[in-house]
VEXMILO-410575 format. One record per residue (C-alpha): residue number from 1; residue in three letters; z, y, x. Coordinates in steps of 0.1 Angstrom, whole numbers, plus 5000, padded with zeros to 4 digits. Example, Ala and Ser with C-alpha at 12.3 -4.5 7.8 and 13.67 -1.06 7.14 Angstrom:
% VEXMILO-410575
<roti num="1" residuo="ALA" w="5078" v="4955" u="5123"/>
<roti num="2" residuo="SER" w="5071" v="4989" u="5137"/>
This chain:
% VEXMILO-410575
<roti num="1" residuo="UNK" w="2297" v="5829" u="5962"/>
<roti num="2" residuo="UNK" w="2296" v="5799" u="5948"/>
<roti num="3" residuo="UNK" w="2266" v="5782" u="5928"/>
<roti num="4" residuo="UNK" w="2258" v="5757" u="5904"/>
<roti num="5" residuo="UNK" w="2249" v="5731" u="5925"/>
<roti num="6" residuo="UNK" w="2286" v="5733" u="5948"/>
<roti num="7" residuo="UNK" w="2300" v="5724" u="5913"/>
<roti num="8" residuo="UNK" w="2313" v="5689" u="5918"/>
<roti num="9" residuo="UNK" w="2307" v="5673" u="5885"/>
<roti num="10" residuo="UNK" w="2333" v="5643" u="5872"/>
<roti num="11" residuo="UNK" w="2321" v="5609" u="5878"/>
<roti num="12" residuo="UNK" w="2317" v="5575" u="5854"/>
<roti num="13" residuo="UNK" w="2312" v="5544" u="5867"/>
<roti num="14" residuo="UNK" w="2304" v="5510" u="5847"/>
<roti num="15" residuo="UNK" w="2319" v="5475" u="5860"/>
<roti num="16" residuo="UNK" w="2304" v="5448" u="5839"/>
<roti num="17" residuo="UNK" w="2286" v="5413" u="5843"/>
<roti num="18" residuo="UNK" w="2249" v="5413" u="5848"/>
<roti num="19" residuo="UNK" w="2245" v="5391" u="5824"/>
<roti num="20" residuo="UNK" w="2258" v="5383" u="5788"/>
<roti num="21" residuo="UNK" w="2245" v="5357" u="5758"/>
<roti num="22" residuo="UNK" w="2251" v="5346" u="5726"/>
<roti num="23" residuo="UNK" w="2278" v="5324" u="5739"/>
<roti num="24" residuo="UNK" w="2296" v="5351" u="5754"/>
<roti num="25" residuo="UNK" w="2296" v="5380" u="5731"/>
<roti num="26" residuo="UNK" w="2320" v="5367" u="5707"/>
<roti num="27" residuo="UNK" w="2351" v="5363" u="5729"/>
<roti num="28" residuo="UNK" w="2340" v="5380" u="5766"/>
<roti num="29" residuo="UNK" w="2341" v="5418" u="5769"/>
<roti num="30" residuo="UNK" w="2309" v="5433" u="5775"/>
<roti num="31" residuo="UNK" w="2317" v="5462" u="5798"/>
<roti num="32" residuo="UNK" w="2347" v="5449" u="5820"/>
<roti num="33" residuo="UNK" w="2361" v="5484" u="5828"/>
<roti num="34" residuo="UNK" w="2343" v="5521" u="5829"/>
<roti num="35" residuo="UNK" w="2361" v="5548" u="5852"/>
<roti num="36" residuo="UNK" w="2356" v="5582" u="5844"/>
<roti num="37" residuo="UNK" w="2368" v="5605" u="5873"/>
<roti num="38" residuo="UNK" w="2375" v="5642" u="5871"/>
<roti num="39" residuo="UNK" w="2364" v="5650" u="5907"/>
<roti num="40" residuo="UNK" w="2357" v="5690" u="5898"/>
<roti num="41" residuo="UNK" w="2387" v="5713" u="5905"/>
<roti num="42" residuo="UNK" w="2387" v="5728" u="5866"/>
<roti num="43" residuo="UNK" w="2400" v="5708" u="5837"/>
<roti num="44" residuo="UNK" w="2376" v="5705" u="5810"/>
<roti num="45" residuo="UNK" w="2384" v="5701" u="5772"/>
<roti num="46" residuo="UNK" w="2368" v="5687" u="5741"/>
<roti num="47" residuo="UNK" w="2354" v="5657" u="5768"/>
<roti num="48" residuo="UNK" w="2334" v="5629" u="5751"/>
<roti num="49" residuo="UNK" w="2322" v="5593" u="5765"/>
<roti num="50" residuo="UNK" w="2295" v="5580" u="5746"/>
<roti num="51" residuo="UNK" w="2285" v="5539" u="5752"/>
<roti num="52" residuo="UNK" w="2249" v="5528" u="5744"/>
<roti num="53" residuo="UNK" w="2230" v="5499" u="5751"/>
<roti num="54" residuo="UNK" w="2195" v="5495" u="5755"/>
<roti num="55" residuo="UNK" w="2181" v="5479" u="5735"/>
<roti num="56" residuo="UNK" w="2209" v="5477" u="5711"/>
<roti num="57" residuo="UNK" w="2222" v="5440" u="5717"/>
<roti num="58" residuo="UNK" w="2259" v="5455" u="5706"/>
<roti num="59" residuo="UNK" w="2270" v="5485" u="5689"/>
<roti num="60" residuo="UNK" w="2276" v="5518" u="5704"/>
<roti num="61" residuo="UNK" w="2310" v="5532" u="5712"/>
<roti num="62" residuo="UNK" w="2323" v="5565" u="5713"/>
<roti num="63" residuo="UNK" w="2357" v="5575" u="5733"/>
<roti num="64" residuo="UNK" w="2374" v="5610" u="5732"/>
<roti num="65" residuo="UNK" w="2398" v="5628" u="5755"/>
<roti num="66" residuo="UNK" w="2413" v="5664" u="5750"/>
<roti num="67" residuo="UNK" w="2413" v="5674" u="5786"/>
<roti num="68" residuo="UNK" w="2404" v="5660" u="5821"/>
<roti num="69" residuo="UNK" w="2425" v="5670" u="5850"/>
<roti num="70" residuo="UNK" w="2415" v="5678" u="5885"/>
<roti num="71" residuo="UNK" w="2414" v="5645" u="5905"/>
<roti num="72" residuo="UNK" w="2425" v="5628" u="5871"/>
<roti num="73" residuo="UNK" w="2409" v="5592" u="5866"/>
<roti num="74" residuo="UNK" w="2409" v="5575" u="5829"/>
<roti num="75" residuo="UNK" w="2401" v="5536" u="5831"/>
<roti num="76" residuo="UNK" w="2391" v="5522" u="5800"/>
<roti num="77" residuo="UNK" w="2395" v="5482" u="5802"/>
<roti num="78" residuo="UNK" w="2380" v="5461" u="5789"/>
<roti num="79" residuo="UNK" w="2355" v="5480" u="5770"/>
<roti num="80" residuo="UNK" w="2347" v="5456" u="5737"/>
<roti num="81" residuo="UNK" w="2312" v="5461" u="5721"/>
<roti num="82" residuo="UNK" w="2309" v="5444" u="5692"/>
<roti num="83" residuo="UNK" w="2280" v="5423" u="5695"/>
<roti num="84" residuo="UNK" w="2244" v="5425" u="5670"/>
<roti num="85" residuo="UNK" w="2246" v="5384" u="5665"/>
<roti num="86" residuo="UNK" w="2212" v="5392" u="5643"/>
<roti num="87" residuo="UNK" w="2196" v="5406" u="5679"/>
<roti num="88" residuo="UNK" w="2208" v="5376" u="5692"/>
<roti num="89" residuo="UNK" w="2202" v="5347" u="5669"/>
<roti num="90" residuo="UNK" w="2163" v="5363" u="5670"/>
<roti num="91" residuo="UNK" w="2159" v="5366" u="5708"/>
<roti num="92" residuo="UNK" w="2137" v="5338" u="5716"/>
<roti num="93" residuo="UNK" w="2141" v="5342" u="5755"/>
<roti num="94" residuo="UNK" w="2160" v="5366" u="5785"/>
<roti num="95" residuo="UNK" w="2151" v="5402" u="5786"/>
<roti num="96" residuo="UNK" w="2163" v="5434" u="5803"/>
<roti num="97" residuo="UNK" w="2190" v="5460" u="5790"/>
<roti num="98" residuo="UNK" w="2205" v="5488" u="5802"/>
<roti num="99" residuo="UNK" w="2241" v="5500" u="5793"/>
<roti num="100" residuo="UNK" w="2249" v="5537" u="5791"/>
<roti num="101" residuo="UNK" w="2282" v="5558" u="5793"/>
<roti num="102" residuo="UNK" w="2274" v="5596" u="5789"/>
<roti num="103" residuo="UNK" w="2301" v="5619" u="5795"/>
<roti num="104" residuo="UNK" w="2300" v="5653" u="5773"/>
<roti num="105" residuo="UNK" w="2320" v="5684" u="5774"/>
<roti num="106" residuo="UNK" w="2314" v="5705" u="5745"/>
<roti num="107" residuo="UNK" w="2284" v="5692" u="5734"/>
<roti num="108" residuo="UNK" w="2271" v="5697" u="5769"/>
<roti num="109" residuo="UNK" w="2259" v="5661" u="5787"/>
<roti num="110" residuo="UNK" w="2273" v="5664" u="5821"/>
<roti num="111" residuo="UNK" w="2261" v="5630" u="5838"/>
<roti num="112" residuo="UNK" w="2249" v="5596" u="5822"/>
<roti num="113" residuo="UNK" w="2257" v="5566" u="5842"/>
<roti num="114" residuo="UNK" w="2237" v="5533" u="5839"/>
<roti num="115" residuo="UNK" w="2245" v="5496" u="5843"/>
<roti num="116" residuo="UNK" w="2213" v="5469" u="5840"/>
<roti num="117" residuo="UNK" w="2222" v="5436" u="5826"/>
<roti num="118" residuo="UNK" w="2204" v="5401" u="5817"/>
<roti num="119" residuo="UNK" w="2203" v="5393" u="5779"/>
<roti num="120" residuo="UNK" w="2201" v="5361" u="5776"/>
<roti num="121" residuo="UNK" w="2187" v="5339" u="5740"/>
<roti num="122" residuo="UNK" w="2208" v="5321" u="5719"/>
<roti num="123" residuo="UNK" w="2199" v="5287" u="5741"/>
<roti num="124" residuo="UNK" w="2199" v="5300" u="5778"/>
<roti num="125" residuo="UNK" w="2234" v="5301" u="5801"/>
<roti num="126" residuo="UNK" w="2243" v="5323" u="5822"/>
<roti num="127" residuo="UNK" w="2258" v="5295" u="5844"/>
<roti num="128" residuo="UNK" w="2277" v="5305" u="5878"/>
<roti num="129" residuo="UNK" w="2263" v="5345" u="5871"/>
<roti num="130" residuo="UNK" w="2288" v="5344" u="5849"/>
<roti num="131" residuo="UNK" w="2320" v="5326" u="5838"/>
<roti num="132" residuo="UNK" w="2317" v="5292" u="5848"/>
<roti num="133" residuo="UNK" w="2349" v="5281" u="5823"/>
<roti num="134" residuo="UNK" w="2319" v="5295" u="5793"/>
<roti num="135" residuo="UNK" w="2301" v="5265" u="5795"/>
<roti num="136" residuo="UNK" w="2324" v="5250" u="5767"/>
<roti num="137" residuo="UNK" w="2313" v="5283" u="5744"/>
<roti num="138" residuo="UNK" w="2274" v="5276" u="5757"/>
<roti num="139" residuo="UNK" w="2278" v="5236" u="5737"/>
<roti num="140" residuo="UNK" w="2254" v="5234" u="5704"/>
<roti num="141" residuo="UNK" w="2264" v="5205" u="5689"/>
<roti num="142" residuo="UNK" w="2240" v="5214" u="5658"/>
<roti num="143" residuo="UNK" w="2216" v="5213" u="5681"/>
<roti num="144" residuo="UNK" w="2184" v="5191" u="5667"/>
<roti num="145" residuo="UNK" w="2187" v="5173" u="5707"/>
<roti num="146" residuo="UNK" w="2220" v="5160" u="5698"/>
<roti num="147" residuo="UNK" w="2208" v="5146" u="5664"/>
<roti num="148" residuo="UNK" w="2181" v="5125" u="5687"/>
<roti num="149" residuo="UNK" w="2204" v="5117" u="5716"/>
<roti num="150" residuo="UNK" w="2231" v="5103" u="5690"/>
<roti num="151" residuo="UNK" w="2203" v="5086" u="5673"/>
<roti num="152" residuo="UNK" w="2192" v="5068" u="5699"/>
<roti num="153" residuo="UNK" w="2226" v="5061" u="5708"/>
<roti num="154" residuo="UNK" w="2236" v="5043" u="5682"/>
<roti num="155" residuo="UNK" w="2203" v="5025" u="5684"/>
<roti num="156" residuo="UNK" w="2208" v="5008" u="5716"/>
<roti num="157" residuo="UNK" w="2247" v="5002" u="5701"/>
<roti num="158" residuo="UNK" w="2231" v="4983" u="5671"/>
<roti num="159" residuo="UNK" w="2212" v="4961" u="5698"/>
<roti num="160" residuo="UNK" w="2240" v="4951" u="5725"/>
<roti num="161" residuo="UNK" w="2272" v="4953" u="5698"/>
<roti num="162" residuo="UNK" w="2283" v="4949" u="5665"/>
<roti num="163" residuo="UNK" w="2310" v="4971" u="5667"/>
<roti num="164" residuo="UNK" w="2292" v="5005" u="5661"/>
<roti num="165" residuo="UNK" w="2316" v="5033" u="5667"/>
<roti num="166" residuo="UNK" w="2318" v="5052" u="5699"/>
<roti num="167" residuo="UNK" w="2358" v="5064" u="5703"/>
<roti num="168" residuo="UNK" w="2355" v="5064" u="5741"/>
<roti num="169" residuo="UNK" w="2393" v="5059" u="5751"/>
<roti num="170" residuo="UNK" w="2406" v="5063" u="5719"/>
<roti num="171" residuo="UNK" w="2409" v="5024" u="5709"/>
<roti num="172" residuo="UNK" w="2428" v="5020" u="5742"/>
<roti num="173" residuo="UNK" w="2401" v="4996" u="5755"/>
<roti num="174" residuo="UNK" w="2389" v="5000" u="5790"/>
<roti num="175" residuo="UNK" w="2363" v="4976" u="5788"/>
<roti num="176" residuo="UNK" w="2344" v="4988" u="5757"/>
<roti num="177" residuo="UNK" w="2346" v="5024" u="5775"/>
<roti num="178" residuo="UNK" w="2330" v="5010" u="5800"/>
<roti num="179" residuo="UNK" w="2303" v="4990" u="5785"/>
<roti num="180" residuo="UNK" w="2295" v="5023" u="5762"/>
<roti num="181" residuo="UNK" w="2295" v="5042" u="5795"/>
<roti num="182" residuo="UNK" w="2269" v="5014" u="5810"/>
<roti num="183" residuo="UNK" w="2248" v="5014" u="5781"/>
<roti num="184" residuo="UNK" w="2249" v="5052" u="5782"/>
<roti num="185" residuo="UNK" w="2236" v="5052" u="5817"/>
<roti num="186" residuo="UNK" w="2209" v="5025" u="5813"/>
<roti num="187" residuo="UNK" w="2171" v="5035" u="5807"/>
């Protein structure tokens, strides 16, 4: 006799970073793969995957299969939310989220797997939690700080130099590189 709880149920499992910000949503997959296992020895039908988070930094997503054979494994990779950028342009600092796949079979929620994950605001970066090759995406350069480091900048140009612009290498001069590098450096 066998009973309910000898029933091996299918399995889901969520790969994803444990952290994501506003940097990242645009171009960086949320969920990096989810695995959905059939590890029962029937094949159920009519089998749904439903993808939350919590709270809802990205919308949800909703995948169907017809059936799901003994032993049979589905990988869904990568997994693309598409990102709330009015969540994130309002989060004013990190918080907590949780990311849910539910797997349904007729209507019937079989197991809900869960994956916590770092939010971060629109000015934090995940630095080496995440991809370290980001930190290009993480650059504000409308950033009120770079209005007053440029600013400044060019005051301390106007007192050591007439000639204003800073082209770095571009004017093929070493030595006014250098001297904007030594002026950038000075106190």
């Amino acid at each position: 006799m066998t009973t309910d709880t000898d029933v091996k149920l299918p399995s889901v499992q969520v790969i994803a970073d444990l952290t994501i910000g506003c940097g990242d949503s645009e171009h960086v997959p949320v969920i990096r793969e989810i695995l959905v296992t059939n590890d029962g020895e029937t094949t159920p039908s009519d089998v749904e995957l439903l993808v939350k988070c919590v709270p809802a930094f990205a919308e949800s997503a909703r995948f169907r299969f017809e059936a799901l054979a003994p032993g049979e494994c589905r990988r869904l990779a990568p997994v693309g939310l598409r990102p709330d950028h009015q969540y994130f342009s309002q989060l004013d600092e990190s918080e907590r989220a949780v990311i849910t796949a539910s797997l349904r079979v007729e209507e019937t929620e079989l197991i809900t797997a869960t994956h916590n994950i770092d939010v971060l605001a629109y000015d934090q970066w995940a630095g080496t939690r995440s991809l370290p090759e980001l930190l290009a995406a993480f650059c504000m350069p409308n950033s009120g700080v770079v209005d007053k480091l440029l600013a400044r900048a060019s005051g301390l140009l106007r007192q050591t130099s007439t000639d204003l612009s800073m082209d770095g290498h571009q004017s093929n001069n070493l030595e006014k590189a250098g001297s904007r590098h030594r002026l950038s450096t000075a106190r």
